[in-house]
C-alpha positions as CSV (number, residue, x, y, z in Angstrom):
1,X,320.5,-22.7,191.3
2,X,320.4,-26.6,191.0
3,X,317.1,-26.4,193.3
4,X,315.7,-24.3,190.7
5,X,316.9,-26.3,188.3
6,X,315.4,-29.6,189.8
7,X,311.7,-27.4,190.4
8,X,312.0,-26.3,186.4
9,X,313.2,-29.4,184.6
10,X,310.9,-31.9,186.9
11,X,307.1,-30.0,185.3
12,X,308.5,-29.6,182.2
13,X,307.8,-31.6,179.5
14,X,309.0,-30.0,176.2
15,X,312.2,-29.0,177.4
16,X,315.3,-27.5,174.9
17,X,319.0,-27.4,175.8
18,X,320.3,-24.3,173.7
19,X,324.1,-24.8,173.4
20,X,327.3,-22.8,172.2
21,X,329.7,-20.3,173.1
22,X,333.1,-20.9,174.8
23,X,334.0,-22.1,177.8
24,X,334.0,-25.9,176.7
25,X,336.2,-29.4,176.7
26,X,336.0,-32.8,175.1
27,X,334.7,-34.0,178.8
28,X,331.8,-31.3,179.4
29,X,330.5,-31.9,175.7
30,X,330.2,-35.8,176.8
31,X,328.7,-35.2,179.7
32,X,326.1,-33.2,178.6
33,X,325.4,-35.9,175.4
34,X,324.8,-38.5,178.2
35,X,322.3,-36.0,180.9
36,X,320.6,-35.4,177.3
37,X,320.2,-38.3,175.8
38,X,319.4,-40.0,179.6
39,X,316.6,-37.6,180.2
40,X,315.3,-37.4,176.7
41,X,316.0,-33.6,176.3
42,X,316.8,-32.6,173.0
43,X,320.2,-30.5,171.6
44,X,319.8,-27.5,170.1
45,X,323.2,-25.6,168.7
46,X,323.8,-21.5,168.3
47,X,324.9,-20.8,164.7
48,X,328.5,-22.8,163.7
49,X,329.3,-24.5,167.1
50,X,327.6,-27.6,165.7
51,X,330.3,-30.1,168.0
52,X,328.9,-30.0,171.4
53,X,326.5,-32.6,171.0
54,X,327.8,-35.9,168.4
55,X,326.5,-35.6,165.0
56,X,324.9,-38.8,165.4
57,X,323.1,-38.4,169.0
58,X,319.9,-38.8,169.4
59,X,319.8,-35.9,171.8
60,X,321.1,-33.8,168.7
61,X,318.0,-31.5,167.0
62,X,320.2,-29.4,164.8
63,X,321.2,-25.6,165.3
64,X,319.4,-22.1,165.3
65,X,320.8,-19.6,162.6
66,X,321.4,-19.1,158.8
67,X,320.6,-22.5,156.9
68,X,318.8,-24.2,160.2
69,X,315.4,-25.9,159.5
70,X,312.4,-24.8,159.8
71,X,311.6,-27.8,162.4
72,X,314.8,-26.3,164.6
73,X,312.7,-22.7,165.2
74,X,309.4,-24.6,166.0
75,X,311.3,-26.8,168.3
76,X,312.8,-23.7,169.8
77,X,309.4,-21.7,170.0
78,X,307.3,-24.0,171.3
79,X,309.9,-25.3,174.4
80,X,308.1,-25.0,177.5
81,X,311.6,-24.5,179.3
82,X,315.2,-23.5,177.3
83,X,318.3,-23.7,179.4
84,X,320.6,-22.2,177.2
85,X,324.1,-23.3,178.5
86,X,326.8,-20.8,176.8
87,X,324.6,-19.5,174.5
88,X,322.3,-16.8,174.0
89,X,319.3,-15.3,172.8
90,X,321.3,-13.2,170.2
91,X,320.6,-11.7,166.4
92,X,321.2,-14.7,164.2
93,X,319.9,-17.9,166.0
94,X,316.8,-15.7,166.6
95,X,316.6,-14.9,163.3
96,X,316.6,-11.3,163.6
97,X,314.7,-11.2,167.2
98,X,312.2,-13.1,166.1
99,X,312.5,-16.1,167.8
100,X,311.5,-17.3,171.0
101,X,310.4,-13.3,171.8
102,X,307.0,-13.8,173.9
103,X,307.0,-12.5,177.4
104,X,305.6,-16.0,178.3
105,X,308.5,-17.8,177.6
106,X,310.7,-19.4,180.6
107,X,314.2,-19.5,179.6
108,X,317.2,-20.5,182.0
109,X,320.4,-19.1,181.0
110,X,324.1,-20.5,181.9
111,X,326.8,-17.9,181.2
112,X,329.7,-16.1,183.1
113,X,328.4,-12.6,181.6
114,X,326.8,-10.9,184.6
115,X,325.1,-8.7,182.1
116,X,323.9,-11.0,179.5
117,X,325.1,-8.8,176.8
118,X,323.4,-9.6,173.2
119,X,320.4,-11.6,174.7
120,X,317.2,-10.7,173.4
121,X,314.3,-12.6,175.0
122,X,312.7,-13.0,178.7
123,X,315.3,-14.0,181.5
124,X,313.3,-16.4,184.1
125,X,316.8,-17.2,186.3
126,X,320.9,-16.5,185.4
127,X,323.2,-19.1,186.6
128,X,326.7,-17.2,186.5
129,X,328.8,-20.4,185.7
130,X,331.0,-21.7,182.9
131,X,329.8,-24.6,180.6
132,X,332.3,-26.8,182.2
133,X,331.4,-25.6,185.8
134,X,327.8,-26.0,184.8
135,X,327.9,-29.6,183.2
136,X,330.2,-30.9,185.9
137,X,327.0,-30.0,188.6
138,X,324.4,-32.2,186.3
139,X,324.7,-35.1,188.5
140,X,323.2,-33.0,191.5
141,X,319.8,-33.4,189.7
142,X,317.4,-36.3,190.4
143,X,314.9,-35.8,187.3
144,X,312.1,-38.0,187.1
145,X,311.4,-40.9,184.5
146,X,311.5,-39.0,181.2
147,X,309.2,-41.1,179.6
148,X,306.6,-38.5,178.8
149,X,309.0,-37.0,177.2
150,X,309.8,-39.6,174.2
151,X,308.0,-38.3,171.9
152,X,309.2,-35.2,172.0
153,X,312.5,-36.2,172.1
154,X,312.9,-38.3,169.5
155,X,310.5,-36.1,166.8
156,X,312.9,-33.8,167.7
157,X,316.1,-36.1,166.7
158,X,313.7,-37.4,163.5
159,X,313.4,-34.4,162.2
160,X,317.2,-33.3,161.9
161,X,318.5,-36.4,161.1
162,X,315.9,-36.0,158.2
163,X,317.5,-32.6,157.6
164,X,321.0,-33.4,157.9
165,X,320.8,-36.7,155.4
166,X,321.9,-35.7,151.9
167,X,318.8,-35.9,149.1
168,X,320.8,-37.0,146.2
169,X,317.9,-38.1,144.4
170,X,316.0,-35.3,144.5
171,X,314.7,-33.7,141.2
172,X,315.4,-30.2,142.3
173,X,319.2,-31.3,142.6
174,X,319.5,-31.4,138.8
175,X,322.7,-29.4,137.7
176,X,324.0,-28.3,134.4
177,X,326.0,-30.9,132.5
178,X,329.5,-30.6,133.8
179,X,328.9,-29.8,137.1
180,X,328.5,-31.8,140.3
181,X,325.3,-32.0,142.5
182,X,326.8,-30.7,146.0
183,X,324.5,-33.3,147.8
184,X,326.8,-36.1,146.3
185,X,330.1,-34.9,147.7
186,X,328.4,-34.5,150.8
187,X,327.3,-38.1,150.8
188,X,330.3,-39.3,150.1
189,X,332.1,-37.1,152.7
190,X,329.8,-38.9,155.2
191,X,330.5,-42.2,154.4
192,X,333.8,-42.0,153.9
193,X,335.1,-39.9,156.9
194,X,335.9,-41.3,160.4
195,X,334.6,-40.0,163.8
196,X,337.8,-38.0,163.9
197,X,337.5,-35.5,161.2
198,X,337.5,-31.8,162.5
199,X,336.3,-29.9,159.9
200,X,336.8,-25.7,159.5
201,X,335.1,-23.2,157.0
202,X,334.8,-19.7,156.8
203,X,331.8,-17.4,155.1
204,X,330.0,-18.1,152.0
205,X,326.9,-20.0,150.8
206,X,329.5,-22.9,150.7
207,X,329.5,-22.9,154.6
208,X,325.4,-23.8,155.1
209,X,326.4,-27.0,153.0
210,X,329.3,-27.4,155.7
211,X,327.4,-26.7,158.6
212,X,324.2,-28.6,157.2
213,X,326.1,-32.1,156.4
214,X,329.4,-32.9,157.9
215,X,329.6,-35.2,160.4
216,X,330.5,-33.4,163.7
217,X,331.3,-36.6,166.5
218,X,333.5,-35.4,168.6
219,X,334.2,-31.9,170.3
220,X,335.8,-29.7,168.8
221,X,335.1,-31.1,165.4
222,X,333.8,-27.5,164.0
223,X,336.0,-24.4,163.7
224,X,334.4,-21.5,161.7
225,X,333.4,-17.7,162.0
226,X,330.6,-15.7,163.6
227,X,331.4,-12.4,162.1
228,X,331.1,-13.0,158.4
229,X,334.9,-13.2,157.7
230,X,336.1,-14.7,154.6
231,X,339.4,-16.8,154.2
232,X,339.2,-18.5,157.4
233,X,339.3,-22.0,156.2
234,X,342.8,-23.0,155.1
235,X,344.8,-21.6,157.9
236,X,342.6,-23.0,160.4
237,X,342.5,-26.6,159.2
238,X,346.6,-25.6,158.8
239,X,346.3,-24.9,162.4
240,X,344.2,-27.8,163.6
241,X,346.5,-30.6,161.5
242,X,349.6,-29.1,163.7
243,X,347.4,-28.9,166.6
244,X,346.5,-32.5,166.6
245,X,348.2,-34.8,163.6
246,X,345.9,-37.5,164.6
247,X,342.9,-36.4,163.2
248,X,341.5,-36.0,159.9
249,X,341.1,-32.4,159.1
250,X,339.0,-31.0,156.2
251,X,338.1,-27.5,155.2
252,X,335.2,-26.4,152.8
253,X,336.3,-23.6,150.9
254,X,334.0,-21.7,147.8
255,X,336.5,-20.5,145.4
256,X,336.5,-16.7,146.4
257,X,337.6,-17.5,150.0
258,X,339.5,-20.4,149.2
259,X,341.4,-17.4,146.6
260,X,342.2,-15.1,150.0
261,X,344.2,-17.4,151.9
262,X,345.2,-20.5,149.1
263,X,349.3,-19.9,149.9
264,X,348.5,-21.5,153.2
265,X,348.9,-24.7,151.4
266,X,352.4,-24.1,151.3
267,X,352.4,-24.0,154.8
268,X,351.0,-26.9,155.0
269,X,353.3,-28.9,152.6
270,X,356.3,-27.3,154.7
271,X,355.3,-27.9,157.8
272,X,353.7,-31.4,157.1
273,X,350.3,-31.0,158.2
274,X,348.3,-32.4,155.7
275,X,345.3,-31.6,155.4
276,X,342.4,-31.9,152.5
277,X,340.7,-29.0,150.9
278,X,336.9,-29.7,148.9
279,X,336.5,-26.1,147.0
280,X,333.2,-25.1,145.7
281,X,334.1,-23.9,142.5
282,X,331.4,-21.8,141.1
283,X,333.0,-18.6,139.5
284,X,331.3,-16.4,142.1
285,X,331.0,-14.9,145.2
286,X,327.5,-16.5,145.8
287,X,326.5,-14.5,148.9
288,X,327.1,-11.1,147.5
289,X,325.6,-12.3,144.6
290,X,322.0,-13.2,146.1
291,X,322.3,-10.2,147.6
292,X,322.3,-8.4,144.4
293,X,319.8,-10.7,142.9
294,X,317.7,-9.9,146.0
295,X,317.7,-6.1,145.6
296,X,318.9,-5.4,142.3
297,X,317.4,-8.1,140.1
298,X,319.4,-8.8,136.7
299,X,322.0,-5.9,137.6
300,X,325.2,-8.3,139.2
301,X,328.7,-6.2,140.2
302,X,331.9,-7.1,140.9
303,X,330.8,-10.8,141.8
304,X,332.2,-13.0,139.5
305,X,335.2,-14.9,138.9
306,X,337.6,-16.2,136.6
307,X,339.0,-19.0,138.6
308,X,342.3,-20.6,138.0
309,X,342.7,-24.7,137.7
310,X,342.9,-25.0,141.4
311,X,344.2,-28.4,141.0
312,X,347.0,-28.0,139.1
313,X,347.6,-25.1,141.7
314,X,347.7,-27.3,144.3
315,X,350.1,-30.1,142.6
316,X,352.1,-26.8,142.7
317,X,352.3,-26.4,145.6
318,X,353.3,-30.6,146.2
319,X,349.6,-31.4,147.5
320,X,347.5,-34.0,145.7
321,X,345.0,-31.8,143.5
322,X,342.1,-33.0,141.3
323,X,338.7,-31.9,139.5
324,X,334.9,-33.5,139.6
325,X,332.8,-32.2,136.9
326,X,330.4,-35.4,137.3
327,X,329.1,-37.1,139.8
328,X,330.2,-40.0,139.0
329,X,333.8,-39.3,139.6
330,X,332.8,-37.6,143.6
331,X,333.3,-41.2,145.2
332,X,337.0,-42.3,143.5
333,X,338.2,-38.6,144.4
334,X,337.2,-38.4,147.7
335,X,338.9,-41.9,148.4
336,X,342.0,-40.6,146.3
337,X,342.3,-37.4,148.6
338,X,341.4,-38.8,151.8
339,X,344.7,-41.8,151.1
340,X,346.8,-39.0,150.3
341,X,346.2,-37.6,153.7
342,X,345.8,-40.4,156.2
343,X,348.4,-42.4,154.4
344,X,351.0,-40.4,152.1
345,X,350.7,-37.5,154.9
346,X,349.9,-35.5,152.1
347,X,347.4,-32.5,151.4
348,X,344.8,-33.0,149.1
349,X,342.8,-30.6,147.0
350,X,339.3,-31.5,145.4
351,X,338.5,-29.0,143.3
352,X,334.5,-29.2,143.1
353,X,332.9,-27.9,139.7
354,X,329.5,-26.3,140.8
355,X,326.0,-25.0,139.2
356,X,326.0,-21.3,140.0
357,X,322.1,-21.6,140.0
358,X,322.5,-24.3,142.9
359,X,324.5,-22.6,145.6
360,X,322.6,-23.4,148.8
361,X,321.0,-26.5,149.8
362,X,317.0,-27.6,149.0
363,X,315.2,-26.8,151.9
């Protein structure tokens, strides 16, 4: 295997790491940042396991899946090599089995399923390994000097770091008086968050602006769903903030999910593990919503809702709770919140007034 590895990686010169699944620890994610970044491969993630590669790498290109740019699926197409470590060739980062399809393609896969179940795409060699049994071998390969690769390498980093930067000046961003453009919180969650925050989310339009912008440095630093499920959020940044009390946890919650599972605050406030909570408050559920709009133009069911102050629910509950309607107040709140956690070991709601018409992120 690392012989064929050594042959594959040494002519290549577009090459792809394609990264996700389980099987991983704080160790193997660094070690594969530094092979990376050392031989000027670039990083690309499966759909929501964003935290293998540092947000801030320059080995990290992004992720394949809902939300992912379009500069992701030409980086993944046009690969002369993918070694896809954990992670396979299945129905969302393909976008439906479109992706990376042609017979043509050479593709190296790392995974402990013999069979390779869910993979759509050619198969040039199988390494049955773990990611951590797989990363820990990296050091058996002598590559050659990876200068031809720069360019490559570092359009590759360009154009996510491009992606992943908050436009808050853009004209298309304009919302309706008295609600806040989504692209300032997420600026301000950037700047003001350490290299500690772990960060969870469920389903929901909400989550491409979580997957798209927060600041994933260390691994695990990302804790959502594959399968859709709504209601996720709270009780796994509950969860992670008993798990480890050292880190700054923050969960992304649109107001229908954050409406399934909001009690777990209470848990939180009982079992001190604060935690803060940003909820996209748009009085709908978004996805279901485009979905109607999509097929059934003008003719919306069942999608929207008459939310409570969430705030007010949350000083309930004995959490820090308060409302942005402008942008101008996204900065102070933030800072408010994030004191209330780190500090006053208290949770923290930001109840997040948003534009219906605005729900997913400019492309």
């Amino acid at each position: 295997d690392i012989e064929y590895l050594q042959q594959e990686l040494g002519k290549s010169q577009s090459p792809v790491l394609y990264v996700g699944g389980p099987g991983w620890t704080p160790e193997a994610a660094q070690t594969l940042t530094k092979f990376a970044e050392a031989n000027k491969i670039p990083v690309l993630h499966d759909w929501r396991v964003s935290d293998r590669v540092a947000f801030n790498s320059p080995a990290n290109a992004g992720w394949l899946g809902y939300g992912r740019s379009d500069a992701a699926a030409e980086l993944f197409n046009n690969a002369d090599l993918v070694i896809g470590i954990g992670a396979l060739f299945t129905d969302v980062p393909t976008d439906g089995y479109k992706l990376r399809q042609s017979p043509a393609a050479k593709n190296i896969f790392v995974n402990v399923d013999t069979a390779l179940q869910g993979n759509s795409g050619p198969v040039a060699h199988h390494i049955v390994a773990t990611p951590t049994e797989f990363v820990a071998s990296l050091d058996s390969l002598s590559l050659a000097d990876a200068s031809a690769r720069t360019a490559w390498f570092e359009k590759a980093r360009a154009d996510h770091a491009e992606f992943s930067t908050p436009d808050t000046d853009s004209p298309l961003r304009d919302t309706k008086e008295g609600t806040v453009n989504l692209e300032v919180v997420f600026e301000q969650l950037q700047k003001q968050l350490d290299d500690s925050a772990l960060f969870t989310f469920g389903a929901g339009n909400h989550c491409i602006w979580a997957q798209r912008y927060l600041p994933t440095q260390q691994y695990p630093s990302q804790l959502s769903v594959k399968n859709g499920s709504m209601g996720y959020s709270v009780p796994a940044a509950v969860a992670s903030a008993l798990e480890d009390p050292s880190r700054t946890v923050v969960t992304i919650a649109g107001d229908g999910e954050f409406l399934m599972n909001s009690q777990e605050l209470a848990t939180a406030v009982q079992y001190d593990a604060p935690i803060l909570i940003v909820v996209v408050s748009n009085g709908e559920f978004s996805t279901i919503r485009d979905h109607q709009e999509n097929h059934f133009p003008r003719r919306i069911s069942g999608t929207q809702i008459k939310n409570p102050d969430f705030a007010k629910v949350a000083e309930g509950y004995g959490a820090f709770g308060q409302t942005v309607r402008l942008n101008d107040e996204v900065a102070d709140a933030i800072e408010q919140a994030l004191k209330a956690v780190r500090e006053d070991k208290r949770s923290a709601l930001i109840n997040v007034i948003a534009d219906k018409d605005f729900s997913l992120p400019a492309s």
